[in-house]
N, C-alpha and C positions, 0 to 999 in steps of 0.2 A: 400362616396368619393372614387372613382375606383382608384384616382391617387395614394393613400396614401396606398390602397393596395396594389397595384403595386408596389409602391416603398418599401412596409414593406414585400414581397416577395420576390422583387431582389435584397435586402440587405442580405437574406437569416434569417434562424434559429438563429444565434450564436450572431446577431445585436439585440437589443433592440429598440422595437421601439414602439412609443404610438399617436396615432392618436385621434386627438380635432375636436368637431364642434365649430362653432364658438359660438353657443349658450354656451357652457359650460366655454367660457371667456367673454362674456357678461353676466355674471349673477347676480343678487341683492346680494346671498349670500355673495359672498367674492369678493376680489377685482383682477383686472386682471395680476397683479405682482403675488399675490398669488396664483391665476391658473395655468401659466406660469411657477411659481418655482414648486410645486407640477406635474406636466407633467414630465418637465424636470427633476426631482428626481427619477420618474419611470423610463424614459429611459437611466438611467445611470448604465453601466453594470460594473465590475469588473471580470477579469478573474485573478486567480494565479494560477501559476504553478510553481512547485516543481520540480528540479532534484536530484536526493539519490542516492551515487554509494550503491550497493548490490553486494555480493559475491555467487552465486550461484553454489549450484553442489551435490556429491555425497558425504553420508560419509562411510568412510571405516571403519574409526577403533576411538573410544573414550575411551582414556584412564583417568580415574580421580586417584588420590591419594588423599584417607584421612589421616590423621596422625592417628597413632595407640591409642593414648587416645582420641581422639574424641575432643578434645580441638585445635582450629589453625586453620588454612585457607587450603580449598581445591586447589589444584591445578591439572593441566590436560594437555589434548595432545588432538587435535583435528585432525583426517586427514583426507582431503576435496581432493575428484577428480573432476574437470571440464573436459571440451572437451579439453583444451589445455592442464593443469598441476596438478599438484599432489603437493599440499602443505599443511604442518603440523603449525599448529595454537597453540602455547599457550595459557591456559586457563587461567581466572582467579574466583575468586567465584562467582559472578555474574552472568556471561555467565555458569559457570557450572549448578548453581541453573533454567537458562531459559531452557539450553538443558534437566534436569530432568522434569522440568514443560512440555515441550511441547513432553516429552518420546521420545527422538529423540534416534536412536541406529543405528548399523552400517546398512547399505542399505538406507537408508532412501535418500531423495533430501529434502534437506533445501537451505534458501536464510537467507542471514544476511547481516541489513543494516547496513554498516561500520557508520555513523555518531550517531546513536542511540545505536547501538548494539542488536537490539532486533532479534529475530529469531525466522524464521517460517517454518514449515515444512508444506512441498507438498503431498507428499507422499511416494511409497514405488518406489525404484528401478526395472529397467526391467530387470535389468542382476540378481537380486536377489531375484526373483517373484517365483522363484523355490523352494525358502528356507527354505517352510514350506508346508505342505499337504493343510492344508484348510485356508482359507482368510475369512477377516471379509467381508460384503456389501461396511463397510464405508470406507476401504482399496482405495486409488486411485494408480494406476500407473504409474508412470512420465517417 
């Protein structure tokens, strides 16, 4: 059936679509409700899409404080430069504990989604690519 391609073409990629002969809704098997609902099951597409604000940029400087018995909650100073500003983030234990998991330190470009809090680092800075003699391979430059 040329039409059914045609049409399962100029609906494009991102459309669902499923194309019947007619033999496969006349068939002894099952009944032609049940053909019909099975078809139309296939071509039922769902898209979701998610918007997340993230905080993107540079870091400069990370400060953590532990208390001197080692007993108590860490706290900290974050300071993040983007292309427009320069602002200092308090920490709390949790974001300290991901920044040491993901070894973030100062030069680095990380992104942190404000709703979750999690954070990820990109790579290393280009203004501070200078800051050591040798580099690793898996080093990337942002």
């Amino acid at each position: 059936t040329a039409i059914a391609m045609g049409l399962a073409q100029a609906l494009g990629p991102d459309t669902p679509f499923t194309s019947m002969a007619g033999s496969e809704i006349y068939s002894l098997e099952m009944s032609k409700t049940e053909a019909l609902t099975q078809a139309i099951r296939k071509s039922i597409g769902v898209r979701i899409k998610e918007e997340t604000e993230i905080i993107e940029g540079e870091v400069v400087e990370v400060q953590v404080e532990r208390p001197a018995t080692g007993v108590g909650a860490k706290v900290g100073k974050l300071t993040l430069k983007t292309t427009e500003m320069e602002t200092i983030y308090d920490l709390g234990t949790k974001m300290i504990e991901s920044l040491t998991k993901e070894k973030v330190q100062a030069g680095d470009i990380i992104t942190i989604d404000k709703a979750t809090g999690k954070i990820s680092r990109l790579g290393r800075s280009f203004t501070r690519a200078r800051d050591y003699d040798a580099t690793g391979a898996q080093t990337r430059f942002v």
